[in-house]
Structure formats: C-alpha cells, structure tokens
C-alpha positions as CSV (number, residue, x, y, z in Angstrom):
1,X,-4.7,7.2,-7.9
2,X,-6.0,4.1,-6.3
3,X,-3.6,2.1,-4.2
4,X,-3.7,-1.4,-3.9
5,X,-1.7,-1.6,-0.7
6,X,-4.5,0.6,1.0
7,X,-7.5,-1.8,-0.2
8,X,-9.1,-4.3,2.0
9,X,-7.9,-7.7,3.0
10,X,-10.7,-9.6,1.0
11,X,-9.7,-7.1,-1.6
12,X,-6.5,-7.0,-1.7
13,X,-6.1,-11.3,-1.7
14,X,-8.5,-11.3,-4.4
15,X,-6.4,-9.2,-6.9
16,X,-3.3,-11.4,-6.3
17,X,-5.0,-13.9,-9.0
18,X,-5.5,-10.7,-11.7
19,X,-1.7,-9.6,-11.1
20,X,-1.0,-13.2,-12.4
21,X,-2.6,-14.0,-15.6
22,X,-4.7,-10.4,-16.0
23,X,-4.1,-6.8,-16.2
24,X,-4.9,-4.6,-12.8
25,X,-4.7,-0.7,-13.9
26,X,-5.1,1.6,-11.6
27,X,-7.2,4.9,-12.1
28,X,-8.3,7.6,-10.3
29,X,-11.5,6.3,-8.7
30,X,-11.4,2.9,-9.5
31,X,-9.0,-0.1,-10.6
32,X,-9.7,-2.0,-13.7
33,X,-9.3,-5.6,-13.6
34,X,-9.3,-7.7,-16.7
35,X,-8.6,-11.8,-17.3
36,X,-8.4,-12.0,-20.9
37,X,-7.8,-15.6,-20.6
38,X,-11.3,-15.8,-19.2
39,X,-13.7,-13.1,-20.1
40,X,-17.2,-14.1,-18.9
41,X,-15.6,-14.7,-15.4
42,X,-18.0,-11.5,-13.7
43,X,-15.3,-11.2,-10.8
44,X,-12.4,-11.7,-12.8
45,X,-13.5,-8.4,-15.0
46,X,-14.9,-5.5,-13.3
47,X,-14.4,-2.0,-11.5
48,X,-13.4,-2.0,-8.3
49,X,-14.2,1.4,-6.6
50,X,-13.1,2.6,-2.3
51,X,-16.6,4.3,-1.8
52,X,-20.1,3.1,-2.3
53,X,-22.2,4.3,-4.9
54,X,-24.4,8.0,-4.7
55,X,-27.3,9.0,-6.8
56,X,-26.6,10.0,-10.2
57,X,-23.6,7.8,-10.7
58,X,-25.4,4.7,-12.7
59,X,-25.0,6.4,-16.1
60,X,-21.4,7.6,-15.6
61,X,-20.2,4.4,-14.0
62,X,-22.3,1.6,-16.5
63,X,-20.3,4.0,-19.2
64,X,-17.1,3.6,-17.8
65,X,-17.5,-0.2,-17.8
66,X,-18.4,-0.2,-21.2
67,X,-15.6,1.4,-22.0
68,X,-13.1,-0.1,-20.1
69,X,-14.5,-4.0,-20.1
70,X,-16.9,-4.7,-22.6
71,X,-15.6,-2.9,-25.7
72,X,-12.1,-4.4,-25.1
73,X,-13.3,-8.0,-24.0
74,X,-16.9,-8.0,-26.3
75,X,-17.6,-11.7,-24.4
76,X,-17.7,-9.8,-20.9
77,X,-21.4,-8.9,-21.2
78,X,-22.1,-8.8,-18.2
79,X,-21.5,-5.4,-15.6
80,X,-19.8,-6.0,-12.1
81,X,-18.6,-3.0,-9.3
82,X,-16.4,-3.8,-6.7
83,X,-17.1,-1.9,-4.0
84,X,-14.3,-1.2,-0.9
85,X,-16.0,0.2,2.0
86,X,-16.4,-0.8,5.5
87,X,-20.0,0.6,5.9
88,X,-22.8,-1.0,4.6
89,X,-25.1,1.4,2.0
90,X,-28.4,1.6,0.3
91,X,-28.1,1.3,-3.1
92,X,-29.1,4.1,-5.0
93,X,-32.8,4.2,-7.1
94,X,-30.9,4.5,-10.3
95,X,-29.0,1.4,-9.7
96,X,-31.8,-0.5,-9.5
97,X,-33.6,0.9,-12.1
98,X,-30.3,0.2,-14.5
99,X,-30.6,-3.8,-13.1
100,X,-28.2,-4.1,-10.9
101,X,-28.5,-6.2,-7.3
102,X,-26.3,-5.3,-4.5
103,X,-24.4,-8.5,-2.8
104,X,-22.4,-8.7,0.5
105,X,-19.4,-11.1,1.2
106,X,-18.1,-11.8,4.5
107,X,-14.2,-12.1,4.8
108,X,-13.1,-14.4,7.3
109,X,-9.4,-14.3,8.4
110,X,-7.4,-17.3,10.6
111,X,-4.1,-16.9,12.2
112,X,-1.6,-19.9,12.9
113,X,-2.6,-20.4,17.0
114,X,-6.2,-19.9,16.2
115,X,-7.0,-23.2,14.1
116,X,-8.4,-25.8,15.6
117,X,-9.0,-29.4,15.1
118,X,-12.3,-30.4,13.9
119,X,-14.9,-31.8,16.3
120,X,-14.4,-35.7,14.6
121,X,-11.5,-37.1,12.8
122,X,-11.6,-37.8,8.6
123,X,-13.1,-41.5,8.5
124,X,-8.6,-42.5,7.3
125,X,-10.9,-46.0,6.2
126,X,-12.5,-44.3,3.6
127,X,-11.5,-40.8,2.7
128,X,-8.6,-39.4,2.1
129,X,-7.1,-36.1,1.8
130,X,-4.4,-35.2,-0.5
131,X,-2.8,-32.8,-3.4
132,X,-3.9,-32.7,-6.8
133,X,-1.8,-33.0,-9.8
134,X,-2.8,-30.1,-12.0
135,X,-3.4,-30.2,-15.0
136,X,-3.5,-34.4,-14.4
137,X,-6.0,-33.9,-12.1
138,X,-8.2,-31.0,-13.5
139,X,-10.9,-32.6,-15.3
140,X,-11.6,-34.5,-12.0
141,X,-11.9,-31.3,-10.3
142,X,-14.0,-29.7,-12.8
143,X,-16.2,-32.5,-12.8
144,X,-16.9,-32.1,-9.4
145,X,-17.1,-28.3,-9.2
146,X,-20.5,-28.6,-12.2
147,X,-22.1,-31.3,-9.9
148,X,-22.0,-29.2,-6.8
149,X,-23.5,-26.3,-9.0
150,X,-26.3,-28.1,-9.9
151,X,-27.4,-26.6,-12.6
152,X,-27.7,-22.7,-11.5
153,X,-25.6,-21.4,-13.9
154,X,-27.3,-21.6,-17.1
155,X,-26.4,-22.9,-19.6
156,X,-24.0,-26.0,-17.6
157,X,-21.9,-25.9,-20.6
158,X,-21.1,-22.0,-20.7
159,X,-20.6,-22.8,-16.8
160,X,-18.5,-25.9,-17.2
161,X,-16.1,-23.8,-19.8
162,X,-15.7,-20.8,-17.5
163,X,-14.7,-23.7,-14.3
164,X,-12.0,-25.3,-17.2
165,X,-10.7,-22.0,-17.4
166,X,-10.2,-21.2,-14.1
167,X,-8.6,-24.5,-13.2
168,X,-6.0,-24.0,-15.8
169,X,-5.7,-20.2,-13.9
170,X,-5.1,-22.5,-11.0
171,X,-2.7,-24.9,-12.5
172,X,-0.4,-22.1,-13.9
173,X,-0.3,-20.9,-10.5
174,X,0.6,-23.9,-9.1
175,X,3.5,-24.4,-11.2
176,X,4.7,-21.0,-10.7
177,X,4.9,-21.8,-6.3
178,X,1.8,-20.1,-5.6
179,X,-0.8,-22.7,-4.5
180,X,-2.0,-25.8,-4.3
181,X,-5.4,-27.6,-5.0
182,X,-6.0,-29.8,-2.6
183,X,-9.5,-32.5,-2.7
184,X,-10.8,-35.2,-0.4
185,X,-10.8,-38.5,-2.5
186,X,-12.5,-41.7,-1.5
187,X,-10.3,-44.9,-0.8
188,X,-12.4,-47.2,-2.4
189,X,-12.2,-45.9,-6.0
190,X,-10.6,-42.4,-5.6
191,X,-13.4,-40.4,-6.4
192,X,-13.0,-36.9,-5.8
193,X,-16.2,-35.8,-3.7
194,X,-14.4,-32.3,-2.4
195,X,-12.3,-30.0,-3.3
196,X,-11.0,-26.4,-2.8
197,X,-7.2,-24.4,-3.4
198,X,-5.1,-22.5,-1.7
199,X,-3.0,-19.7,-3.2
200,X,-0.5,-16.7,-2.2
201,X,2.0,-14.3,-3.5
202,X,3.0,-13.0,-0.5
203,X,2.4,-14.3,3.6
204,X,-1.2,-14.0,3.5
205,X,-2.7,-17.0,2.0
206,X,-6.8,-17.3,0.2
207,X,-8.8,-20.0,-0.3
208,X,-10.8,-20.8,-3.9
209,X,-13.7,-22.6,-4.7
210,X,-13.9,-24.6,-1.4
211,X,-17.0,-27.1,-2.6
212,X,-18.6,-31.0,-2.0
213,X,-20.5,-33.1,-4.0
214,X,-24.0,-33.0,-3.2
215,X,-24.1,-36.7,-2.5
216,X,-21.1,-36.7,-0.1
217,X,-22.6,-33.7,2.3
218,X,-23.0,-33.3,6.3
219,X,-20.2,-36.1,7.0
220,X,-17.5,-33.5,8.0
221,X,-15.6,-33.7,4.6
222,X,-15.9,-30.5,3.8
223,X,-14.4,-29.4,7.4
224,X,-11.6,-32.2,7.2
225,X,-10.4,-30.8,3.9
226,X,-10.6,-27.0,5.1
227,X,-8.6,-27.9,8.4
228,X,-5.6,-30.1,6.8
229,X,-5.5,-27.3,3.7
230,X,-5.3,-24.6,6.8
231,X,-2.1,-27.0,8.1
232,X,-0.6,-27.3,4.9
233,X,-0.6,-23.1,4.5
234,X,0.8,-22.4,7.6
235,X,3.4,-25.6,8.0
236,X,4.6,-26.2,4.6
237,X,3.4,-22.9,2.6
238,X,4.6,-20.8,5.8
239,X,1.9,-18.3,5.4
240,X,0.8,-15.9,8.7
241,X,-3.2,-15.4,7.5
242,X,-5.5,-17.3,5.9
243,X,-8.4,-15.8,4.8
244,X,-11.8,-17.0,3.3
245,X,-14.7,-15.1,1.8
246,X,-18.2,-16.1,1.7
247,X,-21.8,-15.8,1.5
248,X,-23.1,-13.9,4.8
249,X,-26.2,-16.6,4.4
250,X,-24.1,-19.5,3.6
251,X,-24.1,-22.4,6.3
252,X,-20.5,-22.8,5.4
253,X,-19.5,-19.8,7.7
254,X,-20.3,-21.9,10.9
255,X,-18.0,-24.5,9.3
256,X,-14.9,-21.9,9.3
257,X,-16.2,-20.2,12.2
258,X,-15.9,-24.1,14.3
259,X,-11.9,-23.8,13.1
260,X,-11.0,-20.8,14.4
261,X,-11.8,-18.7,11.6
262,X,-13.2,-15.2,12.5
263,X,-15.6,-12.5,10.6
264,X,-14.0,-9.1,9.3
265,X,-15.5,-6.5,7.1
266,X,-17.9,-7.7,4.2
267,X,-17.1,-6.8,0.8
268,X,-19.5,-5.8,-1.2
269,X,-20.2,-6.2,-4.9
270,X,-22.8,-4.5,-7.7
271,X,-23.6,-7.2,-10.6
272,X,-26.1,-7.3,-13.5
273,X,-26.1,-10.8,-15.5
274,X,-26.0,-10.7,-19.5
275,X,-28.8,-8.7,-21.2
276,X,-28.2,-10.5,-24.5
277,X,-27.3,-13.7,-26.3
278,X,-23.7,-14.4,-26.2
279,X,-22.1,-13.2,-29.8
C-alpha cells in the first residue's frame, strides 16, 4: 500500500492541499487524488504512482484513471500520472501513441539561514507588500492571475473559473491557520500587480501560484514578494523548509536560486489535455 510519509518532498507538500478539501486514497501502486470542489483542475485529480512507467502499461493505467477519476468526476476529462521517482526515464512508445507528453518539475527547498536578501530593496515609494484579505481580496487576485496567463489556457473563461476555484481552496485554508496569500500592491492606487501563497499543515511550508502582471515585470517585484513571504514562513508561520516547484526552463528558478533557494529531485508528471467538448 502506498505511503504518503515515504513520498517525495515536492510530493508530499503537494498532497497537503487534497487532504484538505479532497479525498487522497491510497492503493496498492498508486494514490488517487480527487478535488471534487474543482474537477477540471489536471493536478488536483490524478494518479500518482512511485515508479516510472514500462511498456505495456498505457492501456492498464488510462483504464484505471477512467475508472477511478473520470467516471466519478465526468468534468475531469482530462488524464494526468503523477510520477515519484528520482531517476529520469524515457517514456514508453505506447504512451505516446495514447497522447500523452512527459513533463519535469524542479523542487527547490530553502532552510531558515539560507535566505538571503535580494540584490535591491522594494521601491517602499511605490510598492508595497502586504497580506490579502481572502475572500475580500480574491477577485483582485484572480484578476491578476488571468492577466499573467495571457491567454494560454483556452478558453480564458473555463481558465478564469478553475483560478476562482482555487482561490476559494486558498481562502478556506486560510481561515482554517494554514496559509496566507500574500501580493505586491502599488501605492498609488493599490493595484495588485503580484501575487503568490504560502501554505502548511505541518513545519514544511509550499509556495502557490507565485505570478506578476506582465506589465509590472523585470523590476524585482516578483523577488521582493518571494523574499518577505520566505520571512513571514519562517518568523511568524515558524516553518523549518520552504519549498517551491517549478518549471526546469522557467527563468523564475534563477530568481529562487539568488535567495538561497536550492534544486532537489524533479518530479515528474504524464498529462494528456481534453479529447472532447466539455459535457
């Protein structure tokens, strides 16, 4: 029986979310992880398996998500694997042929004596950086969060639904002492041009979402907020680790790296978007 104690860090922080407002059942080879309160949310319903894929499992394991996801949640359409293994594979010729693209995520960790300040100060003039009031607030952060997509997840209204949902995910959270959203707001006018959360249920603490308005990029915003969130989980949260994970091509990771955050072992994940047109 899978163990979730046993499962990677990236892994493991991720599944805190799921043991809140989900269900997390444990089988044999796999755990199933379902958020009925958000069903087209890929990583938010999926299988998450410890060993990579072999030849010949496609059929057997595109049945078992059917059968455990989509004929319970008929809106989760799509098929995701979690996949938690330090070694990077190949993935297998029937995989591909059955659609689905193999994706790596890097999960960075960051101890209390390793942060460090960023290279310039937060212009205190114009920006600020403070807590937001959820659910207040949420609409503000949504807004944000469908600007910085720009547009790649099509259509922006199925995609500005699914970022309501998990913001009310977050609130809940928040209400119940386990995280905080946090955003960078001008002074001016208080828009919010950055934003990102913080959450734990334990002394390990994971970032969501961390993301800037396209108009308000390369001016250290992003890095401000990352740093005073990273102060505010290990002064007033009390947390031991923080941990981020991210894109192994996204620009971001020299960002985290610049605070003191350091690369572990990628994560790796097996996705094939909808076939058909939502019911």
């Amino acid at each position: 029986m899978m163990n979730a104690r046993t499962l990677s860090l990236g892994w493991r922080t991720d599944l805190m979310f799921a043991r809140f407002d989900g269900e997390l059942i444990p089988r044999e080879d796999c755990f199933v992880v379902h958020t009925p309160t958000n069903p087209t949310f890929w990583w938010g319903n999926f299988l998450l398996f410890d060993h990579a894929p072999r030849l010949g499992d496609a059929v057997r394991w595109l049945r078992r998500f059917e059968a455990e996801i989509a004929t319970a949640q008929p809106l989760s359409r799509h098929v995701a694997f979690g996949i938690d293994t330090p070694e990077p594979f190949a993935l297998p010729a029937d995989f591909v042929a059955a659609g689905l693209t193999l994706f790596a995520s890097n999960v960075l960790t960051l101890r209390r004596a390793q942060l460090r300040a960023p290279r310039a100060a937060l212009e205190a003039a114009r920006f600020s950086v403070h807590r937001l009031e959820l659910p207040a607030q949420a609409a503000q952060a949504v807004d944000l969060q469908v600007a910085t997509d720009a547009g790649q997840h099509q259509p922006v209204a199925d995609y500005r639904t699914f970022r309501e949902r998990q913001m009310a995910r977050y609130g809940a959270m928040a209400r119940a002492g386990l995280g905080r959203w946090y955003g960078v707001f001008t002074t001016h006018d208080g828009q919010l041009v950055a934003d990102c959360g913080l959450f734990s249920d334990g002394r390990v603490g994971r970032f969501q979402h961390v993301s800037t308005h396209p108009q308000w990029r390369r001016r250290g915003l992003c890095t401000a907020l990352i740093h005073a969130v990273c102060r505010a989980g290990f002064e007033t949260m009390n947390l031991d680790t923080l941990v981020i994970v991210a894109d192994p091509e996204d620009v971001a990771i020299g960002l985290y790296e610049s605070l003191g955050f350091e690369r572990g072992v990628r994560s790796w994940q097996l996705e094939r978007p909808p076939r058909d047109p939502a019911p």
